[in-house]
N, C-alpha and C positions, 0 to 999 in steps of 0.2 A: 167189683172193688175199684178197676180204673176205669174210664170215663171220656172215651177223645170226644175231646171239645171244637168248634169250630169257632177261626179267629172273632168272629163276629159275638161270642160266647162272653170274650173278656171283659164287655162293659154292660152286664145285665142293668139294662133301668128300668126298675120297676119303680113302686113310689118306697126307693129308699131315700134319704135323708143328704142332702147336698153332697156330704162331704163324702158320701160313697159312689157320686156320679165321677165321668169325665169332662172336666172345664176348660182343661187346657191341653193342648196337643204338639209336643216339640217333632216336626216331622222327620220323616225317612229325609237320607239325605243330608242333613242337617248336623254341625258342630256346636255345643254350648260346653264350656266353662263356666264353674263358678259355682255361685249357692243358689239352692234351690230352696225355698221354704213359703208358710202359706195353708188357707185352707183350701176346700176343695179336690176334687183329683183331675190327676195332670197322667198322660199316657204319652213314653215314650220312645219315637221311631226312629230316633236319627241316632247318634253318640253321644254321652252326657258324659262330664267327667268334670268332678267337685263333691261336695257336700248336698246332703237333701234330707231333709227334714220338715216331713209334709202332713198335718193335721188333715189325713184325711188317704183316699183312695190312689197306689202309683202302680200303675199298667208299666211294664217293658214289655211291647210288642216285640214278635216276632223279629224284626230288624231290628230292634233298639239295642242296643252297647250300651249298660252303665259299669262308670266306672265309679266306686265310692267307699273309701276305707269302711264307713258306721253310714252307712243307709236307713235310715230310720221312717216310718208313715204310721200310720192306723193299719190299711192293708194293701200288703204288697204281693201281686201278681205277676209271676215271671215267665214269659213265653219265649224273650228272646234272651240276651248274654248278662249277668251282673257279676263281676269282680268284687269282693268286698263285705265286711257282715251286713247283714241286716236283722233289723229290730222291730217286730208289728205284734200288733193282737192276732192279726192271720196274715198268714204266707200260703200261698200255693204256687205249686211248680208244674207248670204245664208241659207237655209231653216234645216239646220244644226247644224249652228253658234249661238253661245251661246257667248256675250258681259255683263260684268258687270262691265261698266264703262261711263263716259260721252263722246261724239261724238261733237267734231266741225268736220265742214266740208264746203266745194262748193256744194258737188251732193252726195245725200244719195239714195239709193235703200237696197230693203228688200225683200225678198222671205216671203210664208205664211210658216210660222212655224218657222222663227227665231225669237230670243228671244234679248231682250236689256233692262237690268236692268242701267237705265240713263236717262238722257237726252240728247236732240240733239240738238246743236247750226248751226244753219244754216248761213253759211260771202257769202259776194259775191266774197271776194276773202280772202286767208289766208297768214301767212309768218310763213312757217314751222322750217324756223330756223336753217334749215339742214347744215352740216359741208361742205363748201366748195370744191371743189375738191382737191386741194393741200393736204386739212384735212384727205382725206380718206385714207392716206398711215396708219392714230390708226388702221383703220377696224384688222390690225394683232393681236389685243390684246384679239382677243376673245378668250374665255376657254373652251374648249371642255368636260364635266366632264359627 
């Protein structure tokens, strides 16, 4: 039933469809403020802390810190810390991952040893809300700090 994954696990590329790869990478280390949004997936190592709304694939690594009241993507994978709800067609919480917040979702998975202070709403289907494509030329307003 669970399943330990190794880190290397979290970005299977087979020939899925862009927006399920990873494009971009905020590293370990690292501080950003601000909004996050965009296609593509983005996997993060360092501290985020703002708003994210991402048409497409968001990794917290093992190190990554988000902070994000309504976290929203396609699908969200959580290895390291997220503060905050989040909203996807899949969530999975790896044996790592540490969530303190509520979870809607389509399809949820859990490794034994992750942890989820919330509750989980299960839809059969959702409407994440996400900025259009035209919208995605803001993604430039992010803060690097």
């Amino acid at each position: 039933m669970f399943k330990r994954r190794d880190d290397a696990d979290l970005t299977q590329e087979d020939s899925s469809p862009q927006t399920d790869r990873i494009t971009s990478v905020l590293g370990e280390g690292t501080k950003y403020n601000g909004k996050l949004t965009g296609e593509g997936g983005v996997r993060i190592e360092g501290t985020f802390e703002g708003e994210i709304k991402l048409n497409g694939l968001l990794v917290v690594g093992t190190t990554g810190r988000v902070t994000c009241e309504d976290l929203r993507a396609r699908t969200i994978i959580v290895a390291g810390t997220v503060r905050g709800d989040l909203t996807a067609n899949k969530v999975e919480i790896r044996a790592s991952g540490r969530v303190w917040g509520n979870v809607t979702t389509v399809a949820f998975a859990t490794e034994e040893g992750a942890f989820l202070n919330g509750q989980i709403q299960m839809e059969e289907k959702i409407d994440l809300n996400l900025p259009k494509e035209e919208e995605v030329g803001d993604a430039g307003e992010n803060e690097g700090k």
